[in-house]
Each structure stands twice: as C-alpha cells, then as structure tokens.
C-alpha positions as CSV (number, residue, x, y, z in Angstrom):
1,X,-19.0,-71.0,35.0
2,X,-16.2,-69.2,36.5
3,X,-15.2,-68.7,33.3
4,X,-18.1,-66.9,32.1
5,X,-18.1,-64.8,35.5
6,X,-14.7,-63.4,35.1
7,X,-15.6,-62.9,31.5
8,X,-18.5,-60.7,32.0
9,X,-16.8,-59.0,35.1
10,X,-14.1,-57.9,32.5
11,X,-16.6,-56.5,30.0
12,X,-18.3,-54.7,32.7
13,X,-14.8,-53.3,33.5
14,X,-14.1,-52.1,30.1
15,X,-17.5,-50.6,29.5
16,X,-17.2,-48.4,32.6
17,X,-13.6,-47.1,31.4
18,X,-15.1,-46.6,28.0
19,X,-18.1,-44.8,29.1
20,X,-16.0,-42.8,32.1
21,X,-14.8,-40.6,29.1
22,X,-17.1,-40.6,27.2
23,X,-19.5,-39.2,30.7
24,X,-16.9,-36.3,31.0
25,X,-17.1,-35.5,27.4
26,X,-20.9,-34.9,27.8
27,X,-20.4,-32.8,30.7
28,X,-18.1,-30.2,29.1
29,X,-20.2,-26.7,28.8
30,X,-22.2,-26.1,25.3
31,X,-20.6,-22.9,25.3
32,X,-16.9,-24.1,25.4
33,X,-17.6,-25.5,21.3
34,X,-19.0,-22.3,20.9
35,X,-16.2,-20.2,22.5
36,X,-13.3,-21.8,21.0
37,X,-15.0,-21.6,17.5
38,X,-14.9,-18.0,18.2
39,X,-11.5,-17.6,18.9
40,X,-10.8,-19.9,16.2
41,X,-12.3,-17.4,13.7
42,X,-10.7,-14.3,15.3
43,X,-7.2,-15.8,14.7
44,X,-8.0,-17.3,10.9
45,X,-9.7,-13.8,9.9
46,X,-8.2,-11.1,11.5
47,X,-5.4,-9.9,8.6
48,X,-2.2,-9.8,9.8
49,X,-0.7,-6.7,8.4
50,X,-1.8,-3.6,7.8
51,X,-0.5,-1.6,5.0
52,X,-0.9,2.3,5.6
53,X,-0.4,5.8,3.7
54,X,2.6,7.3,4.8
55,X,2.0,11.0,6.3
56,X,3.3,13.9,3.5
57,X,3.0,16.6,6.5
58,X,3.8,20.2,4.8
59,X,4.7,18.2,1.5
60,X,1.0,17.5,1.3
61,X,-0.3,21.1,-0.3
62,X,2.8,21.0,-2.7
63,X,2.6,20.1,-6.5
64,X,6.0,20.2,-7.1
65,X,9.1,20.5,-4.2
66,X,12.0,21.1,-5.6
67,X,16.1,22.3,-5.5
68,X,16.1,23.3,-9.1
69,X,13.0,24.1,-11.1
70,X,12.9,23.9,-14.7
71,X,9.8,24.5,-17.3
72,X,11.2,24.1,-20.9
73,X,8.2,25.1,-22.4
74,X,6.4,28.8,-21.7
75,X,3.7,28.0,-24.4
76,X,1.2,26.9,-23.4
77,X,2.1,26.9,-19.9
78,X,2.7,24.5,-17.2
79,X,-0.3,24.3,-15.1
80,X,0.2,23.3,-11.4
81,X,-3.0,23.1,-9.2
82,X,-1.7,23.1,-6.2
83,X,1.6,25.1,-4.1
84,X,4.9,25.1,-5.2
85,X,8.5,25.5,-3.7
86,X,12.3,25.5,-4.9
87,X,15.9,26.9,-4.6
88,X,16.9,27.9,-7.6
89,X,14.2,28.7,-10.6
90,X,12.7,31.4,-12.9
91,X,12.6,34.7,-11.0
92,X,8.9,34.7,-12.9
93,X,8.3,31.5,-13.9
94,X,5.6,31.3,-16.8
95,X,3.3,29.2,-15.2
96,X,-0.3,28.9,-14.2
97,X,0.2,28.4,-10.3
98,X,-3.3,28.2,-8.3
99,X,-1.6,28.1,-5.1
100,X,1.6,30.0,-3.4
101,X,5.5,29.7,-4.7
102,X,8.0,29.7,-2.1
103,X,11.8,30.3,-2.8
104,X,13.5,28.6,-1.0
105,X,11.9,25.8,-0.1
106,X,11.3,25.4,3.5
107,X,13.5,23.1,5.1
108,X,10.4,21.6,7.2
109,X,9.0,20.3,3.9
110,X,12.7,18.3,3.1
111,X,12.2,16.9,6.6
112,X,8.5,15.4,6.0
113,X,9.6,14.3,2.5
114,X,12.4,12.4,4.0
115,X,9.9,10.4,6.7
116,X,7.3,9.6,4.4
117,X,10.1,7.9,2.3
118,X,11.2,6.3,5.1
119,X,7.9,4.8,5.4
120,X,7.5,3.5,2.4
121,X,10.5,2.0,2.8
122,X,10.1,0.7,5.9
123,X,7.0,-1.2,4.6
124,X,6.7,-5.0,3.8
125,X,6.6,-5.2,-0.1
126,X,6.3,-8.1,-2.6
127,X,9.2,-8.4,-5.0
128,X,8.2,-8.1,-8.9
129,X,11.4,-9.2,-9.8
130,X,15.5,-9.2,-8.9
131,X,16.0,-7.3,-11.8
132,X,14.1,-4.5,-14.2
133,X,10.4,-4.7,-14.6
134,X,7.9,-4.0,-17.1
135,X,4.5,-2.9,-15.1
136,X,2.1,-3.1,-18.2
137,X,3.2,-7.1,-18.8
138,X,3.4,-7.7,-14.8
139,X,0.7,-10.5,-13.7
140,X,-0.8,-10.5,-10.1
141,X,-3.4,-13.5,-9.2
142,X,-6.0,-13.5,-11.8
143,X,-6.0,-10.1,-13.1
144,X,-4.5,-9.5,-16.7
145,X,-1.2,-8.3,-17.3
146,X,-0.7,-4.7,-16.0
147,X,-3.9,-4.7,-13.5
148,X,-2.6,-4.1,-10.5
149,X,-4.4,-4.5,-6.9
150,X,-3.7,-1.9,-3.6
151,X,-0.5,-3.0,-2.4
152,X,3.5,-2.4,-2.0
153,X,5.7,-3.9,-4.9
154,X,9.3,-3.9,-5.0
155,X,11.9,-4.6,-7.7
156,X,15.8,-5.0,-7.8
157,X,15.8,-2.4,-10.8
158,X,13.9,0.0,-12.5
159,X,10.1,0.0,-13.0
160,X,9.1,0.9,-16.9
161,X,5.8,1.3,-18.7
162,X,5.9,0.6,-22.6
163,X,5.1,3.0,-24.6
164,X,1.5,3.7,-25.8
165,X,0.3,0.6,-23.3
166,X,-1.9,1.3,-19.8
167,X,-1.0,0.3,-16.0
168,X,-4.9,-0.2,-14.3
169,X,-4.8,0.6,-10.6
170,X,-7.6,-1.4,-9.7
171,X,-9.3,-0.9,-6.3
172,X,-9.9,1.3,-3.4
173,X,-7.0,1.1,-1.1
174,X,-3.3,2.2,-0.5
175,X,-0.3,1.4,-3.5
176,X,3.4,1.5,-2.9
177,X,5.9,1.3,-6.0
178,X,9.7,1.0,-4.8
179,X,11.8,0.4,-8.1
180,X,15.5,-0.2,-7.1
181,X,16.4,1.6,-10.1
182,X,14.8,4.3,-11.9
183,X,10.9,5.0,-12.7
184,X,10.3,5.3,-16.7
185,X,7.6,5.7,-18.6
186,X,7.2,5.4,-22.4
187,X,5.5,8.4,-24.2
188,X,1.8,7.8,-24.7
189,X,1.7,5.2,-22.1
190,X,-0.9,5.8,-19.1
191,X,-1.3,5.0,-15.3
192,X,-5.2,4.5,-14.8
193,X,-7.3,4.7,-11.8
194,X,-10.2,2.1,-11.6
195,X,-12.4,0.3,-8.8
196,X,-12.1,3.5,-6.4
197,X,-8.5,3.7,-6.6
198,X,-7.4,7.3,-5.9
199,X,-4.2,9.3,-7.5
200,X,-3.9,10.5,-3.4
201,X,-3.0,7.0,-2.4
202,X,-0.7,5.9,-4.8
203,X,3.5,6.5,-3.8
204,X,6.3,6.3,-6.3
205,X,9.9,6.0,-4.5
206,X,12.5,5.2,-7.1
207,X,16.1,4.6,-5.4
208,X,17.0,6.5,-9.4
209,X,15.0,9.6,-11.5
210,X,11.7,9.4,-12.5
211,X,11.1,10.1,-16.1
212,X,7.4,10.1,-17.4
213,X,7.3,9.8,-21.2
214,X,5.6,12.8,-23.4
215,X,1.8,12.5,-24.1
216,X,0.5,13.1,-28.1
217,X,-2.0,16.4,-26.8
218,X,-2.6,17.8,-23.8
219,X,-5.7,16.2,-22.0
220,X,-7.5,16.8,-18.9
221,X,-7.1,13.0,-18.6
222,X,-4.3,12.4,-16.5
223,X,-1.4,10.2,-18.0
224,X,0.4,9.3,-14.3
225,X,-1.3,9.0,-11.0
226,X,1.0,9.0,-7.7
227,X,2.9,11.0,-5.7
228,X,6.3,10.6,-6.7
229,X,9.0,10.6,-3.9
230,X,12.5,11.4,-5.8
231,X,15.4,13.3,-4.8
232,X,17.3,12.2,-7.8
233,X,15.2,14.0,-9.7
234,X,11.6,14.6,-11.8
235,X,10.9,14.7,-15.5
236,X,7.7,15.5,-16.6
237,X,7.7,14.9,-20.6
238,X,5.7,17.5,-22.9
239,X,2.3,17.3,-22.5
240,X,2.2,14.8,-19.6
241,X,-0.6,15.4,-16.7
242,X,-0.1,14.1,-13.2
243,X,-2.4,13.7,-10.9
244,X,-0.3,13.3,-7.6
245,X,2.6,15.5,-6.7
246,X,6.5,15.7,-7.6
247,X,8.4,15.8,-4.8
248,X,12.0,16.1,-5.1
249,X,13.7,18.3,-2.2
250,X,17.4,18.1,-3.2
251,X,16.6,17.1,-6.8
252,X,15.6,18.4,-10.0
253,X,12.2,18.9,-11.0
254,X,11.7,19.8,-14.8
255,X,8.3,20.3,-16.1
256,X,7.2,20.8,-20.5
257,X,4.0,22.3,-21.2
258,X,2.4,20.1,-18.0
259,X,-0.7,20.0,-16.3
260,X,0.3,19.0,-12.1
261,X,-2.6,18.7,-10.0
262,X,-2.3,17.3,-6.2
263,X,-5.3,14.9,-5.9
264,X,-7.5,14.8,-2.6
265,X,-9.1,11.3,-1.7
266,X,-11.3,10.1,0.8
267,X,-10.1,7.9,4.5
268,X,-7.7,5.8,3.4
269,X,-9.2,1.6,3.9
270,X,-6.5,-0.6,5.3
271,X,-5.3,-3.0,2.8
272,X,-2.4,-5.6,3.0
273,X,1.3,-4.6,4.2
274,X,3.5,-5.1,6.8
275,X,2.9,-3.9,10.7
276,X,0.0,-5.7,12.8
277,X,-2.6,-3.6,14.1
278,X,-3.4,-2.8,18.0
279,X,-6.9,-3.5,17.1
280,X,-5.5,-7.4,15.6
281,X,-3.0,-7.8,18.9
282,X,-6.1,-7.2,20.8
283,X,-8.6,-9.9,18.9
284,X,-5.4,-12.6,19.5
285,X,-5.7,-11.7,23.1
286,X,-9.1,-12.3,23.2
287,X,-9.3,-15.4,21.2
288,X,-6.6,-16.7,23.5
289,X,-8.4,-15.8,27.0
290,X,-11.4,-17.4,25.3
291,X,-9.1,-20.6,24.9
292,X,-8.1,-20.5,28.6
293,X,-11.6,-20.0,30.1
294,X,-12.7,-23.0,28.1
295,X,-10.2,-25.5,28.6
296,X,-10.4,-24.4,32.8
297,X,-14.2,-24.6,32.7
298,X,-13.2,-28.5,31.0
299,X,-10.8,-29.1,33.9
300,X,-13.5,-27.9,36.8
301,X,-16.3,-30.0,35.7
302,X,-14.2,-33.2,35.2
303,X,-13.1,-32.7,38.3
C-alpha cells in the first residue's frame, strides 16, 4: 500500500514538472511567433550587397576623352553622338561631331575618369578565370554560354570575344567587366543588349588596351555596348559602332570610319555587388530589436 502511495506521489511529481513547462510555453505572447518570423525573413531576404553604377561626373557627356586622337579613315566619316575632348589631334578633324570638341581636355574630366575606375575597382567581383577568358564560351548558372546576367566579373588576363560570335547582356541592371589584361574583340563579333539591359550601365576597365575588332558594313546596330574605362588606350576597328563611351584620358583613342554614340538609360535597379546598404543595416537592426522584445516579453510572463 505504501508502495502504491509513494508510487503515485512520484507520478504526480513528474506530471507537474512536465506540465510546469509545458504551462509557460502556453503563456508566451501569439505575437512573439509572429515577430521573430518577421525578423527571421528580414535577415534571409534582405540582399547583402549592393552593386552600384559608378558616377562618370564631367566624363558623362563625352563620346570619346582622349590624349591623342586618331581617325584613320575620313571617308565616310566617324560619327560621334555625343562631346568630345583631347590633347593632341586633327586641327579639323573630319568627323561628324553632334556635340562640342575641347582641346585640351579638361583636367576635371581625368579626375572623374580616375574615381569611377576606382569604383569599379573597388567593387566585389566574381572571378571568370586566373587566366585569359573567352566571354562568348563563358557559362553563368543556367544561361547558355556567353549570356551574361547584371553583375561584376573579373579575370587574371584579358577578356576576348571570338570572332563573328555574340556576348547577350541579359537583364536590367548594372554590369562591371575588369579583365587583368587587355579587352579584345574579334571582327564581326557583337556585344548585345537584351532583357532591359542598357549600353549606359555596362563598364569596361581593362588593366591593358581595348581593341574592338572591325565590323563587315556599317550598321545602325551597335557591335559593343559599354563605357570603356582605358588609359592604355582605345581602338575602334573600321566600321565598328559603340554604344557607350571611350574614355581614355592619358591614352590613345583611335577611331576608322565609326559610329560613337553615348547611351542614356533609365534609374539604375540595384543588383548584386559588394557594399551593404543603409536601408539593409537598418532591416538587421530591426529584425534584431524584434528578437529582444520577444525573448523579454518570454522572460516577463514566465516570471
């Protein structure tokens, strides 16, 4: 008999420690679940980085900046929609300018060249390779070879682009090419603009010249698409069209028969790169108060 008392004192015992926790759990605020899911999402959706267009300042109006300026071709002429600046050049170059040529080019426009490639550089990038790449055979996720998403790339040597092939931009959004070499393109080859991608957005910034290969015909379809960043020089083969800009304060910029025409796009979206956000710092901070309110609300009703 005392048996069975001492037995069923024991299991009274054990419920009531069992249930004691099991009481507080049932006590914790229905909005704590909902709070901490909240902060939970903030954190696992906010993106971490945020990769941005660097600012061209004065460079911005400019089809071509330049030390030296050569056309090689005065028939047909080079057409450049847009300003143009350089040091040494034709006295009366034959080209079809839309906007103003300054000689010399001002020294505020080497300046704002300089920081904008210091921004691309200065941005988180994903390596294509140690060495020399080929864009048109490079694969990114699911997208076939050469279709390339907004983004900054990187390689160890140059960047090339076979000849007669297409590189697809593919999206709306900001794109960064740093080749640690030179930038080359074959003749006949293409840089093409798809998914809202704009010519505005994209930034060449070879550590060596950039060389773009000659196109068959002249074609109000442009055969590049960037703003290319190089002091160590800029060759624009016959017949080429950029849409972008040639910016090479210092450097050489030679043009052949060439249509230049600086692009203008629409508010740049953020897309993925390398420096968090105020906005993202301040959804952390608020998805971590969230976390203290709830766990002291926890703490106050056990109590």
């Amino acid at each position: 008999m005392n048996a069975q008392i001492a037995s069923s004192t024991q299991s009274r015992s054990n419920a009531h420690r069992i249930a004691a926790p099991v009481s507080r759990l049932r006590r914790i605020p229905t909005g704590l679940p909902a709070s901490l899911g909240i902060a939970a999402t903030l954190l696992i959706c906010t993106p971490a980085f945020a990769q941005t267009a660097p600012n061209l300042g004065t460079t911005a109006t400019y089809g071509i900046v330049s030390s030296t300026f050569t056309n090689s071709n005065t028939s047909p002429q080079t057409l450049i929609n847009g300003d143009v600046c350089f040091t040494t050049g034709p006295t009366t170059p034959p080209l079809g300018i839309s906007g103003t040529t300054t000689t010399p080019c001002p020294p505020q426009t080497g300046i704002d060249q300089g920081a904008a490639l210091a921004n691309l550089l200065g941005q988180a990038c994903t390596s294509l390779g140690a060495g020399a790449i080929t864009l048109d055979s490079v694969v990114i996720g699911s997208n076939p070879p050469g279709t390339i998403p907004p983004g900054c790339y990187s390689s160890g040597g140059a960047m090339n682009i076979t000849a007669t092939t297409n590189v697809t931009l593919n999206g709306n959004g900001v794109y960064i090419f740093r080749p640690g070499g030179a930038l080359n393109t074959g003749a006949n080859s293409q840089v093409l603009l798809a998914g809202g991608a704009c010519a505005g957005n994209v930034f060449w910034a070879p550590v060596g010249a950039a060389t773009l290969g000659a196109n068959a015909a002249l074609s109000p379809t442009p055969t590049f698409a960037g703003n290319i960043l190089a002091a160590a020089g800029i060759t624009i083969g016959h017949f080429a069209h950029l849409s972008g800009r040639a910016l090479a304060f210092g450097g050489t910029v030679t043009t052949d028969a060439n249509t230049v025409t600086v692009p203008v796009c629409a508010a740049t979206p953020v897309t993925g790169g390398s420096v968090p956000t105020l906005s993202e710092w301040a959804m952390i901070l608020l998805a971590g108060l969230l976390a203290i309110a709830g766990f002291g609300a926890m703490r106050k009703r056990a109590a």
